[in-house]
N, CA, C and O atoms as a DFTB+ gen file, in Angstrom:
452 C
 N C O
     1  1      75.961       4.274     -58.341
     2  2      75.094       3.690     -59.342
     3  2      73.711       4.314     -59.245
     4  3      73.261       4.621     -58.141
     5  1      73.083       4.494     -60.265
     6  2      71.823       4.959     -60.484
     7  2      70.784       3.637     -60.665
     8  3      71.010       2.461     -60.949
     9  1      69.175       4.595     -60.281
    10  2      68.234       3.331     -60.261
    11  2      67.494       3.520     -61.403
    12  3      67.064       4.656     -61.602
    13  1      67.176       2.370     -62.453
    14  2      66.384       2.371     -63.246
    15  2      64.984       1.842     -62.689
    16  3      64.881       0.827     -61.999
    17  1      63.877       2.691     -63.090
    18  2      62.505       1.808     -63.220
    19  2      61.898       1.903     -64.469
    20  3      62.219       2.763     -65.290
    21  1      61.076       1.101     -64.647
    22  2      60.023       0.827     -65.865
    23  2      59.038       0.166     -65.317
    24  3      59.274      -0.345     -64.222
    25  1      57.839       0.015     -65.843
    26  2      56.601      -0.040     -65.201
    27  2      55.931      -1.152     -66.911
    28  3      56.257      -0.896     -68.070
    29  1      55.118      -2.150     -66.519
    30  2      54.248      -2.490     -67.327
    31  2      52.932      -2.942     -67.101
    32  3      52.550      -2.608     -65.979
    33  1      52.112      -3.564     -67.733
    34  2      51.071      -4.522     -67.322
    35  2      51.198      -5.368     -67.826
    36  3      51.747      -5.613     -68.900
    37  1      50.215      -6.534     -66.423
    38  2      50.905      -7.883     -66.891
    39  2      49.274      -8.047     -66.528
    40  3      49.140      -7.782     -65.334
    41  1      48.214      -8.331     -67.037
    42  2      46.951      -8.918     -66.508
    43  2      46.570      -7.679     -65.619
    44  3      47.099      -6.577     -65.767
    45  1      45.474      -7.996     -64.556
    46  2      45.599      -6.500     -63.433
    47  2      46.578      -6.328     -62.979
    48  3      46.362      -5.338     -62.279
    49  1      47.843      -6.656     -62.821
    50  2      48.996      -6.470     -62.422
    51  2      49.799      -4.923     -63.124
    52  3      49.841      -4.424     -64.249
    53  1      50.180      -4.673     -62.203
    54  2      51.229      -3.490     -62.767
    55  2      52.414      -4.115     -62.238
    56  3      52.508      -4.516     -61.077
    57  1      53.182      -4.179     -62.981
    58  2      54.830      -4.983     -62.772
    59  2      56.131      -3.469     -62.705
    60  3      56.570      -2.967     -63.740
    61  1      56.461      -3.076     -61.552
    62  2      57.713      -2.278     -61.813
    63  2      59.139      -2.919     -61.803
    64  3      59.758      -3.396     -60.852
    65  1      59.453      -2.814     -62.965
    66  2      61.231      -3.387     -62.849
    67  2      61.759      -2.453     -62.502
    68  3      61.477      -1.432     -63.130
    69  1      62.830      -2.327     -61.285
    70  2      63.552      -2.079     -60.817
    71  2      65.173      -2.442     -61.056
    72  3      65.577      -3.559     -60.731
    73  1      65.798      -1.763     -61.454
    74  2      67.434      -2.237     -61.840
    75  2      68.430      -1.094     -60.591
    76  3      67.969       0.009     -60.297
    77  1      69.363      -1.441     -60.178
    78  2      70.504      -0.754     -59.479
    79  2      70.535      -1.404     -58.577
    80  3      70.493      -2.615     -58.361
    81  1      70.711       0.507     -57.348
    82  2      70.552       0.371     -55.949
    83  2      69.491       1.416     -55.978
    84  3      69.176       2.239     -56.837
    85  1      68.746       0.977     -54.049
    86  2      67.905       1.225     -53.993
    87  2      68.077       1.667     -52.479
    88  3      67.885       0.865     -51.566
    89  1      68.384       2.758     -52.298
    90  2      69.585       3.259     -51.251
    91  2      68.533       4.662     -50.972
    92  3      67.410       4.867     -51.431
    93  1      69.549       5.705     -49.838
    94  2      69.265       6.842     -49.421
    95  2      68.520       7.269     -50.725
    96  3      67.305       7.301     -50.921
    97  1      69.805       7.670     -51.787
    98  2      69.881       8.386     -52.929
    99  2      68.719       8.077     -53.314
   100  3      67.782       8.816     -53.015
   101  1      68.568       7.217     -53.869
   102  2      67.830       6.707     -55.029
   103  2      65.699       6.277     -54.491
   104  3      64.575       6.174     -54.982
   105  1      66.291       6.210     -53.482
   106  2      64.665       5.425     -52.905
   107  2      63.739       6.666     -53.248
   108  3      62.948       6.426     -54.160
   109  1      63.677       7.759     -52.788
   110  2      62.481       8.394     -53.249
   111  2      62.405       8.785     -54.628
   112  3      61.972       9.916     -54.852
   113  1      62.763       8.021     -55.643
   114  2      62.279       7.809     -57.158
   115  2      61.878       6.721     -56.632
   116  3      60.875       7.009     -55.978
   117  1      62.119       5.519     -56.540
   118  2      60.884       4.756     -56.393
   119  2      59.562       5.311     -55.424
   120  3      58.420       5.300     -55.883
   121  1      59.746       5.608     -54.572
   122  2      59.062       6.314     -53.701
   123  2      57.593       6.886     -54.451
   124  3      56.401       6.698     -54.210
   125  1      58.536       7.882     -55.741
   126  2      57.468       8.658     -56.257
   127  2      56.577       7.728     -57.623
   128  3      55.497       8.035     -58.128
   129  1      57.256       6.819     -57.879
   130  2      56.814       5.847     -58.765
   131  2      55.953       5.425     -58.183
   132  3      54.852       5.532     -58.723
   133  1      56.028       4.675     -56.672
   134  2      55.046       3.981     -56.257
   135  2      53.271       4.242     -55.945
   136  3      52.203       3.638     -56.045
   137  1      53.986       5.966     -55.380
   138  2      52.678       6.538     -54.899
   139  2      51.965       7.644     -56.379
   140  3      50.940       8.316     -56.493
   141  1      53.134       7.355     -57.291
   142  2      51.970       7.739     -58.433
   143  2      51.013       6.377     -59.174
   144  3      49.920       6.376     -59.739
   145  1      51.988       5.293     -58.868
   146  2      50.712       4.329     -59.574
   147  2      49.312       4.263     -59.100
   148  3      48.242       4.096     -59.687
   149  1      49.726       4.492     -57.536
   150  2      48.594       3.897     -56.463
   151  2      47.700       5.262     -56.657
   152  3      46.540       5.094     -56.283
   153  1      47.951       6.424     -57.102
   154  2      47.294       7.416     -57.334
   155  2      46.475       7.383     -58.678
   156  3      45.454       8.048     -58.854
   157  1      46.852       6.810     -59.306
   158  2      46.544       6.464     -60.608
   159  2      45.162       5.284     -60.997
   160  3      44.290       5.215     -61.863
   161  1      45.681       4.283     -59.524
   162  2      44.194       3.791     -59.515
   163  2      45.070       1.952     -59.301
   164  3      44.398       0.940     -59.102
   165  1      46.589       1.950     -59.408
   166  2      46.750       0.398     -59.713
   167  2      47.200       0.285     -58.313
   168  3      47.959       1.046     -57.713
   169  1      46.591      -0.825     -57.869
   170  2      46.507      -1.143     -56.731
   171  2      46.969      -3.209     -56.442
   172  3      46.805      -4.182     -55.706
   173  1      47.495      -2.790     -57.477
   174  2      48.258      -4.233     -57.600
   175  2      49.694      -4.429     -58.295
   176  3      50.034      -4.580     -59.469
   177  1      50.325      -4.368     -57.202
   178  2      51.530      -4.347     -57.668
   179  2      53.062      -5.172     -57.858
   180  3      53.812      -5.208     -56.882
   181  1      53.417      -5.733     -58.977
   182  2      54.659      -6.517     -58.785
   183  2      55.198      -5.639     -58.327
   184  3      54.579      -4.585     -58.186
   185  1      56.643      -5.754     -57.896
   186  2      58.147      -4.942     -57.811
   187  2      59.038      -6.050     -58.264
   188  3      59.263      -6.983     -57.492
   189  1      59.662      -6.012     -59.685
   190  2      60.490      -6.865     -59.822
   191  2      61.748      -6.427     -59.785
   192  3      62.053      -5.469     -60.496
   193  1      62.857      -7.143     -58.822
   194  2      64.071      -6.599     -58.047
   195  2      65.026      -7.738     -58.309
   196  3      65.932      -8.159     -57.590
   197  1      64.656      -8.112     -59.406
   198  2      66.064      -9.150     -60.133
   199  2      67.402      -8.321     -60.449
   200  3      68.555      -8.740     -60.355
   201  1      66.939      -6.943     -60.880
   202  2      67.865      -6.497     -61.395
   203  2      68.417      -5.458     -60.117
   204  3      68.337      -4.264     -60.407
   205  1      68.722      -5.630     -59.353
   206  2      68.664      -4.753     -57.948
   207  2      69.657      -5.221     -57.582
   208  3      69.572      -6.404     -57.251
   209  1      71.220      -4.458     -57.451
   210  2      72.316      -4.584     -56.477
   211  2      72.748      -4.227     -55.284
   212  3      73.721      -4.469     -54.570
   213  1      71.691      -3.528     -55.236
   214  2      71.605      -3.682     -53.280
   215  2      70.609      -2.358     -52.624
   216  3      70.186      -1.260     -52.985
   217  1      70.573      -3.030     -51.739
   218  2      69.254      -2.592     -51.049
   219  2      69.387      -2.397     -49.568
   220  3      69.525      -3.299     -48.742
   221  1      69.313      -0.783     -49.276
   222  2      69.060      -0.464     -47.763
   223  2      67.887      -0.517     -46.692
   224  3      66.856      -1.179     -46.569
   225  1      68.275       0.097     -46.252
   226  2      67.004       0.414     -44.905
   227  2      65.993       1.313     -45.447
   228  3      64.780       1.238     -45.250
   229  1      66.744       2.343     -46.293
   230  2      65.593       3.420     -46.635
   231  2      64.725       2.805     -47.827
   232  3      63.518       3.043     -47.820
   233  1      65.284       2.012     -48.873
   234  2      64.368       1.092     -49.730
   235  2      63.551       0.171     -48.961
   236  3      62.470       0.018     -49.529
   237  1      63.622      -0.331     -48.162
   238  2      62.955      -1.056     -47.289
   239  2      61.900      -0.469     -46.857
   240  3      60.821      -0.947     -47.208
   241  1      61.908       0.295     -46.295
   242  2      61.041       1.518     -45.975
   243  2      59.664       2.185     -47.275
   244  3      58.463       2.457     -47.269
   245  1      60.787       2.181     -48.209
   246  2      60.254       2.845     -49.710
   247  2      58.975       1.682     -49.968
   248  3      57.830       2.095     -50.151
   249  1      59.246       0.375     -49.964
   250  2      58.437      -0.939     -50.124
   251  2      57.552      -1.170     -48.997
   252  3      56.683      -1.981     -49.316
   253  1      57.411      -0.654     -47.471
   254  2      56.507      -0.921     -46.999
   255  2      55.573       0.201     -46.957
   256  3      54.396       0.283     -46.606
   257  1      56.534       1.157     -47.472
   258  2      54.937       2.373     -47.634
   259  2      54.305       1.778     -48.332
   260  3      53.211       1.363     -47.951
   261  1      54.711       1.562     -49.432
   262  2      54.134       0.726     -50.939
   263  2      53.271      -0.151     -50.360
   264  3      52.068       0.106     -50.323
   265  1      53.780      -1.283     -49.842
   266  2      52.637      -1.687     -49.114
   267  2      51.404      -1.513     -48.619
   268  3      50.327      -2.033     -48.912
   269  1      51.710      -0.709     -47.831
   270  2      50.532       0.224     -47.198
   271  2      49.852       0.675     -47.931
   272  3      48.795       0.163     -47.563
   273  1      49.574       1.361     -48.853
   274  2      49.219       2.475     -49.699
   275  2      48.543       1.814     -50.585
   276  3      47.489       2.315     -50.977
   277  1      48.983       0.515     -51.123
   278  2      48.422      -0.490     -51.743
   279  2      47.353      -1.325     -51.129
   280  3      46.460      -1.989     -51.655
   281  1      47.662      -1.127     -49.906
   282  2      46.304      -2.214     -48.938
   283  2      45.398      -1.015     -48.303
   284  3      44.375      -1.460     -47.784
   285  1      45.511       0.163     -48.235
   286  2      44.354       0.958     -48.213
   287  2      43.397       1.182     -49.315
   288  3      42.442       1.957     -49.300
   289  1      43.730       0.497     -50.160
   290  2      42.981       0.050     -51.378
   291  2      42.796      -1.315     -51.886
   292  3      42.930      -1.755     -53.028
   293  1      42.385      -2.013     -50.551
   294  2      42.464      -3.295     -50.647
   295  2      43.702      -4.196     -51.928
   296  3      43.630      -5.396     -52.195
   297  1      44.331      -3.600     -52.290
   298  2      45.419      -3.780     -53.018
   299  2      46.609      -4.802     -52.427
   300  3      46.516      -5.146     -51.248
   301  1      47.525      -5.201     -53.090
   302  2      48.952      -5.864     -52.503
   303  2      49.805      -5.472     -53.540
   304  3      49.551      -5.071     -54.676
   305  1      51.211      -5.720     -52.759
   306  2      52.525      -5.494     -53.341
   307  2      53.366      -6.898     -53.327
   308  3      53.526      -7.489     -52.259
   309  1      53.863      -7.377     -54.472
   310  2      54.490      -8.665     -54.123
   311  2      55.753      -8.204     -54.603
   312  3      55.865      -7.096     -55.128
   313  1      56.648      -8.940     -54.461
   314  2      58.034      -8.669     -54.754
   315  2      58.509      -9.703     -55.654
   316  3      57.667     -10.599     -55.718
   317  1      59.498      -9.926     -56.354
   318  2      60.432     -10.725     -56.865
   319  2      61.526     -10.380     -57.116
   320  3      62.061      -9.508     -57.801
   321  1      61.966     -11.588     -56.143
   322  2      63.846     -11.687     -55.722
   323  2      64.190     -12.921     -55.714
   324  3      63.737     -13.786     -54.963
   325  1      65.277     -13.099     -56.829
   326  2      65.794     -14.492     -56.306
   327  2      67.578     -14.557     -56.514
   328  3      68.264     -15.199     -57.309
   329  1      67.942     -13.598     -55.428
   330  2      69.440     -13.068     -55.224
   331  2      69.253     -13.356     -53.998
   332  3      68.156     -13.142     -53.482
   333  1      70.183     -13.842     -53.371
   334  2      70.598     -14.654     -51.953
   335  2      70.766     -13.243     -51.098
   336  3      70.078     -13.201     -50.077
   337  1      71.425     -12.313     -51.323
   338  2      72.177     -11.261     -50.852
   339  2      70.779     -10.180     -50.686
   340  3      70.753      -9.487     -49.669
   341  1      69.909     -10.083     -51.451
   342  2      68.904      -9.322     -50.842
   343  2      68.167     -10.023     -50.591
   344  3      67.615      -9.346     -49.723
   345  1      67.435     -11.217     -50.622
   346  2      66.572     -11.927     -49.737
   347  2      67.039     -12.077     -48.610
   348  3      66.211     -12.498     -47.803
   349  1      68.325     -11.854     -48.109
   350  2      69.104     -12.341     -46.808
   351  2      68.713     -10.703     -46.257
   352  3      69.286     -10.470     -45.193
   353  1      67.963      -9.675     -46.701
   354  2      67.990      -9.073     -46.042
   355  2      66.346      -9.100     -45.922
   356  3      65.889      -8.713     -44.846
   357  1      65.965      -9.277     -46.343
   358  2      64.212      -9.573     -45.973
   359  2      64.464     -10.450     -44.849
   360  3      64.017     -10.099     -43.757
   361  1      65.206     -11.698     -44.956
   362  2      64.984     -12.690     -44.030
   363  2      65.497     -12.209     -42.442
   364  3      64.878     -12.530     -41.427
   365  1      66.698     -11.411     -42.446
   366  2      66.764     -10.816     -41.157
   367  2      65.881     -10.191     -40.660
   368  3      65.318     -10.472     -39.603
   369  1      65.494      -8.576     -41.903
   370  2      64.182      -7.826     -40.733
   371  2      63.271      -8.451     -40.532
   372  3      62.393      -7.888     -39.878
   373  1      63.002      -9.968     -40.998
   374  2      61.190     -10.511     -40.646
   375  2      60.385     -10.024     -41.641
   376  3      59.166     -10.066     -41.475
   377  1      60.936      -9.487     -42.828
   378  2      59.590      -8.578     -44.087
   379  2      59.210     -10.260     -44.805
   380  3      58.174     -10.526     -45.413
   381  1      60.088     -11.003     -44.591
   382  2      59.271     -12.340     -45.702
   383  2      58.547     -12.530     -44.511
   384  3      59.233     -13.550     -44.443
   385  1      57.945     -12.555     -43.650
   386  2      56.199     -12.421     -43.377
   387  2      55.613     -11.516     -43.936
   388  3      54.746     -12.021     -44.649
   389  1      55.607     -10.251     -44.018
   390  2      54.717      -9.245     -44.722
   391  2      54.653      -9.187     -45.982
   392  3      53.568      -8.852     -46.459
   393  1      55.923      -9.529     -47.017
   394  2      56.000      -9.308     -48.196
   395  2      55.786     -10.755     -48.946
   396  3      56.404     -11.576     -48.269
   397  1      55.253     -11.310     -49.905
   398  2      55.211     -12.192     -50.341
   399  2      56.209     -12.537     -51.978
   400  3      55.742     -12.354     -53.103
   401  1      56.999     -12.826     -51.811
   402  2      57.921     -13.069     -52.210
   403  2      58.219     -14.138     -53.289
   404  3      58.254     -15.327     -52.971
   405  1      58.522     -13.563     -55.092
   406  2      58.527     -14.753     -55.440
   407  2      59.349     -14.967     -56.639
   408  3      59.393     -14.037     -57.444
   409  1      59.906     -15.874     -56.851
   410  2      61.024     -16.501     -57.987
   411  2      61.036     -15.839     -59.599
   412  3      62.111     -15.779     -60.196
   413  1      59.733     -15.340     -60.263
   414  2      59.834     -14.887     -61.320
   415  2      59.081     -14.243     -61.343
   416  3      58.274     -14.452     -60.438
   417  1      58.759     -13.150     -62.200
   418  2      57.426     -12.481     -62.513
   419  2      55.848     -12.907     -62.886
   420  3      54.694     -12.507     -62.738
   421  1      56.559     -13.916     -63.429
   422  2      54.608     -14.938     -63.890
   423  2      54.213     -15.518     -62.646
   424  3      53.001     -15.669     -62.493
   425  1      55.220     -15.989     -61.429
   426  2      54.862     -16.642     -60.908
   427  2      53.953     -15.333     -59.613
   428  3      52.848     -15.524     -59.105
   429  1      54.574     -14.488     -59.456
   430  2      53.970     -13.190     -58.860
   431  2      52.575     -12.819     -59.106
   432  3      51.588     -12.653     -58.389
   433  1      52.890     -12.723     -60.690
   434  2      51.449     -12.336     -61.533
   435  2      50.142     -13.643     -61.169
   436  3      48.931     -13.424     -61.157
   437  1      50.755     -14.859     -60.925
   438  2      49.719     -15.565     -61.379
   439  2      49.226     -15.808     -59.199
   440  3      48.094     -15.990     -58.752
   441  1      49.605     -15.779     -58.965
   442  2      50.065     -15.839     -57.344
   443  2      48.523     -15.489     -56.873
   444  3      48.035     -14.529     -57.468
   445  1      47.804     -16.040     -56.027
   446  2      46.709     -16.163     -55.361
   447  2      46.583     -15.831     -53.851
   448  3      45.560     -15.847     -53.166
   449  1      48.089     -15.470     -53.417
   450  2      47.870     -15.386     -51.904
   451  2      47.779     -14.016     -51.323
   452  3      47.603     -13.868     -50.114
């Protein structure tokens, strides 16, 4: 399976939808998505991963660069997931401490923490 992204604005928010997998293959297109927004100047970022059928180690990876890259610009990355099967994998490595995590896109967008 292949990964779709699309990118919008939602308020200062830049929202990327994400659809597939997000695997070996596929992670450095997001990869390059990520570090062109943050190059670009948006330093606030959804990742919406509703549409996401599964997710490795190397996407994992792909999202905490994102992270990073985003908070060297005093920036954040929030996520939204509300699939049991990839939140069960945040919840093993310990990333729902780092990543803030949330049920829909407005609720991301509107999100204060």
């Amino acid at each position: 399976m292949d990964l779709s992204l699309s990118t919008r604005t939602v308020g200062d928010r830049t929202v990327v939808e994400v659809g597939g997998e997000i695997d070996v293959y596929t992670a450095p297109k997001l990869r390059e998505q990520l570090v062109e927004l943050v190059n670009d100047g948006s330093y606030h970022l959804v990742v919406d991963m509703e549409r996401v059928d599964f997710l490795d180690s190397t996407g994992l990876g792909v999202l905490v660069g994102g992270l990073k890259r985003v908070r060297a610009h005093e920036g954040s990355l929030r996520l939204v997931c509300n699939q049991e099967r990839i939140l069960k994998i945040f919840r093993i490595t310990g990333l729902t401490k780092v990543f803030p995590i949330h049920t829909t896109v407005d609720d991301a967008v509107n999100a204060t923490d």
